[in-house]
N, C-alpha and C positions, 0 to 999 in steps of 0.2 A: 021918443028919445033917439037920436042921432046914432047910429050904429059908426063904431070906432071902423076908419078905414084900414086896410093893412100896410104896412110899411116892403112896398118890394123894390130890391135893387135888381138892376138887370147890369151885370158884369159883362163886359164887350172888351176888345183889342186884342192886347196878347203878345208874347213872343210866337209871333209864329207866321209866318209864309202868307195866311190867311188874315192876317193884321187889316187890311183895308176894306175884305169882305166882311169880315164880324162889324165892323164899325155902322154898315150899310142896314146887314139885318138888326142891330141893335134898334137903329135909329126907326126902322118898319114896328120894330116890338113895342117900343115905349109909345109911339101915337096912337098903338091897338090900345093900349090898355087902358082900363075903363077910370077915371080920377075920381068916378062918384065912389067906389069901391075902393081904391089904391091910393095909396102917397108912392109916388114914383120915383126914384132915385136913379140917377146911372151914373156908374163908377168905371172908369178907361183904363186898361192895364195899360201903360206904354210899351214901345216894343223891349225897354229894357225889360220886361216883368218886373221891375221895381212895383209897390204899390201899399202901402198902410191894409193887411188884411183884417187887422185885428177891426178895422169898422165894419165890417159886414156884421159882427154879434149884433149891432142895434137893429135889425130888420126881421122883419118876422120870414121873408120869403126870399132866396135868390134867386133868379134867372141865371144861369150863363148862355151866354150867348157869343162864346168862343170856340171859332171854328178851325180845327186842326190842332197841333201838336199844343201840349202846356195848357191845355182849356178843354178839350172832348174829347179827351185821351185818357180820363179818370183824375188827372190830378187837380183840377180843382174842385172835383166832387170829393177828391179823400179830403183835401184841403177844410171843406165846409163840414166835412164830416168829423174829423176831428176837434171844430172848434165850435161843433153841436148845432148848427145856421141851416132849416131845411130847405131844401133846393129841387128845380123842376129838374127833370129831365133822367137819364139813364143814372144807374148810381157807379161805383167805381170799377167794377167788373163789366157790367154791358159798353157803359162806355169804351174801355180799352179794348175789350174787343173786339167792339164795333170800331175803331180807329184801324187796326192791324187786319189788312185785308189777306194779310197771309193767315193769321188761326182765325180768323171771321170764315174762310172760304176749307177751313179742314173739318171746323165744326157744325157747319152747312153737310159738308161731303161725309160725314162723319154720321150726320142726323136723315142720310139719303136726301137729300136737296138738290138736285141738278146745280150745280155751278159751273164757268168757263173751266177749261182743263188750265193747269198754272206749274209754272216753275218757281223757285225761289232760290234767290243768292244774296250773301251776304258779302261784305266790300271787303275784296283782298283774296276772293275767289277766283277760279277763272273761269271764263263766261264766253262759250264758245257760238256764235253764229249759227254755227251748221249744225253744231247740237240742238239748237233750240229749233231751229227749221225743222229738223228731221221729229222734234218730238210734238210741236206745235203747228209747224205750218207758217204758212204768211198771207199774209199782214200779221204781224202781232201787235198786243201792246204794251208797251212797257212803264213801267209806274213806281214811284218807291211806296213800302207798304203802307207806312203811315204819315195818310195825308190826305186833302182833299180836295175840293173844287177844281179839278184838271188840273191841280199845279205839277208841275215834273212832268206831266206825263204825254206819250208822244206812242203815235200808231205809223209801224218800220213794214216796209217791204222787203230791203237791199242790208247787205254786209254794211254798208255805212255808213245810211242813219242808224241801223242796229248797236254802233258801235259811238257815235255821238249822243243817243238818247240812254244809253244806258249812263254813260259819264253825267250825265242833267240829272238822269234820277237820283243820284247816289248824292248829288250833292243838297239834297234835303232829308235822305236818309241813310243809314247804314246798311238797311233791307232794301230790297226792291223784287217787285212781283214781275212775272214777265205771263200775259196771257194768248190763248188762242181768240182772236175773232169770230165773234156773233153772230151772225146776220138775222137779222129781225128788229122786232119794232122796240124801240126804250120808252119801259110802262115804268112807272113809280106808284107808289102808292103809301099815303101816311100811316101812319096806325096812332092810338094817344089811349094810357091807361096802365094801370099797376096791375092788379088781378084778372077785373073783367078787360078785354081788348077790342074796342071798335077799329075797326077800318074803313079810312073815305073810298070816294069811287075816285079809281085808278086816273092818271093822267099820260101825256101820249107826249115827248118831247120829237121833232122832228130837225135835226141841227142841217142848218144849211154843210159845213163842214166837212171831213168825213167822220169826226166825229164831235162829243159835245163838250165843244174845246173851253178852260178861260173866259175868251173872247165870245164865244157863245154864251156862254151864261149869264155874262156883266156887262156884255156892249149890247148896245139898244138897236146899235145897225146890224148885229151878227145875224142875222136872219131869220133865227130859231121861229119853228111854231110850236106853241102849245096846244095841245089838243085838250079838255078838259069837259066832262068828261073825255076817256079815251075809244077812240075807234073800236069800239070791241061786242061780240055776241052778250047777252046775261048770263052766259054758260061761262064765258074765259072771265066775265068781270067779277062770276066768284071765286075762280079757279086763284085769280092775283090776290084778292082779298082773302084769301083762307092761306095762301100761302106766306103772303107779308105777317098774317099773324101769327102764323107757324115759327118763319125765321125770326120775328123777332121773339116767340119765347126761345127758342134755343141760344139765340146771342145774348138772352138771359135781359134784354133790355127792358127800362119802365119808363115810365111818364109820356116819351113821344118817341119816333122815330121814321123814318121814309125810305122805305125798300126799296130799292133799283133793281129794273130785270131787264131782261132779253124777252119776247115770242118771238121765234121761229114760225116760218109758213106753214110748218108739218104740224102746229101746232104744241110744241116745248116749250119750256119754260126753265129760262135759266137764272138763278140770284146772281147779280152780280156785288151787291155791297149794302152793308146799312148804313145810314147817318144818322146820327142819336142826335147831334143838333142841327136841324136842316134849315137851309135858308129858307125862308118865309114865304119869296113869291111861290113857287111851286106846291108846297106846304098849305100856306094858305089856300090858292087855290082850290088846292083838290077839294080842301075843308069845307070850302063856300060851296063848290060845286057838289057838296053832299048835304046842304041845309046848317052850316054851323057858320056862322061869322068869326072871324079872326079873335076879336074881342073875348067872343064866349072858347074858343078852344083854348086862350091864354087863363081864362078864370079857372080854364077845366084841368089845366097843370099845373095851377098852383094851388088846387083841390088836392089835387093828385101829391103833391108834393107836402103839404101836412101829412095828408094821410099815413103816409109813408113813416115820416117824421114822429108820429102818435107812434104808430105798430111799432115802430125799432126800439122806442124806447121802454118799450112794455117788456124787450128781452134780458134777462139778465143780465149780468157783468160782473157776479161775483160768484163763486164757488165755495162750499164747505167741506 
């Protein structure tokens, strides 16, 4: 007998900033996924977010696979959550958090986590140069809090790009983080799981740039290496790994995620952010280079993502 395949929609586009990048990883997810197992569906929010939500009820699985603001910022996980549809990835809380790199980086600092030292302003504040030199230093970087893929964000030496880059950040959000530079090497590392938590072996970006811009991420000419695994002792490659699974229980995140860090030569270790939906190359990568095929870590989040779906509904919702 013919085992029924599942019906999964993988949701991509989006109002958001990130609109052309979700389209790219959508398009990496849907040719992973296995058609002997799956009926595949993909459904494109346009940048209006206009979109018929009510047809997600017929799939037994969503994807999202929207990156930035309106898509991994929790609200299409409330969105599927109220209209009962289970879905991969963090749920409405890890997500948001994991979007807002200003309570991502208090509740890090909060849980003793090494993180960049930061400031935060909100639009209509006043935002002084020589304040933030004298509390940070320079280079900084400056970035609105929620957001991603390097979009806004710009690393100031001088009073005016300080004063240019802060005007670009604000015009994708109301918040903006202002941080101290790093120096050290940019390790990532995925994690995927609800209760129990694996994590791959860490990966090693090296951006030609002075740092890993846009243009780095998405052009094939920006230079960038990968390192994969990454440069590292077995000593530091569990040190990353114990730690990405740390931040992300704290960020309270489930299904998948990809921790970003800093080493330092003295050997520190700083979080700099999580991604609850991370693009695929790196993602995948790390996956492969830890024995897991692209394929099989998609089946393993939409495991994950019944599961989840089963437990929740096992909780009340009525009172006497």
């Amino acid at each position: 007998m013919t085992k029924k395949k599942l019906k999964v929609a993988v949701i991509y586009g989006g109002r958001s900033p990130e609109h052309e990048v979700s389209i790219e990883s959508a398009r990496k997810v849907i040719e992973a996924l296995d058609r002997k197992k799956y009926s595949v569906a993909s459904i494109k929010i346009p940048k209006s977010g206009k979109f018929n939500y009510d047809t997600l009820r017929k799939f037994d699985v969503v994807l999202p696979i929207l990156h930035g603001l309106l898509g991994e910022d929790g609200t299409i996980q409330g969105l599927l959550k109220l209209i009962n549809v289970p879905f991969g990835g963090a749920g409405v809380l890890g997500s948001a958090v994991g979007m807002d790199k200003d309570v991502a980086k208090r509740l890090l600092r909060d849980a003793e986590i090494s993180v960049p030292k930061f400031l935060v302003y909100r639009q209509g504040e006043k935002i002084l140069f020589n304040e933030v030199k004298g509390a940070l230093g320079t280079p900084i970087f400056i970035k609105p809090a929620n957001l991603g893929s390097s979009v806004g964000i710009h690393k100031v030496k001088n009073k005016r790009e300080f004063e240019r880059a802060v005007k670009d950040a604000f015009k994708y959000d109301s918040k903006i983080i202002i941080e101290e530079t790093i120096n050290g090497k940019e390790i990532e590392c995925a994690v995927i799981g609800n209760e129990k938590l694996v994590a791959s072996f860490p990966g090693e970006i090296i951006p030609k740039d002075e740092f890993y811009t846009y243009k780095a991420k998405y052009d094939n000419s920006g230079g960038t290496v990968y390192k994969i695994p990454a440069r590292l002792s077995g000593k530091f490659t569990k040190k990353i790994q114990k730690l990405a699974i740390r931040t992300y229980k704290v960020l309270s995140c489930e299904g998948m995620g990809r921790v970003d860090m800093f080493l330092t030569k003295s050997g520190k270790i700083f979080v700099n952010e999580i991604n609850t939906i991370p693009g695929p190359v790196m993602f995948r990568r790390m996956w492969e280079a830890s024995g897991m095929p692209f394929s099989k870590v998609l089946d393993k989040l939409i495991r994950l993502a019944i599961e989840r779906f089963n437990r929740e509904k096992k909780l009340k919702t009525t009172f006497k």
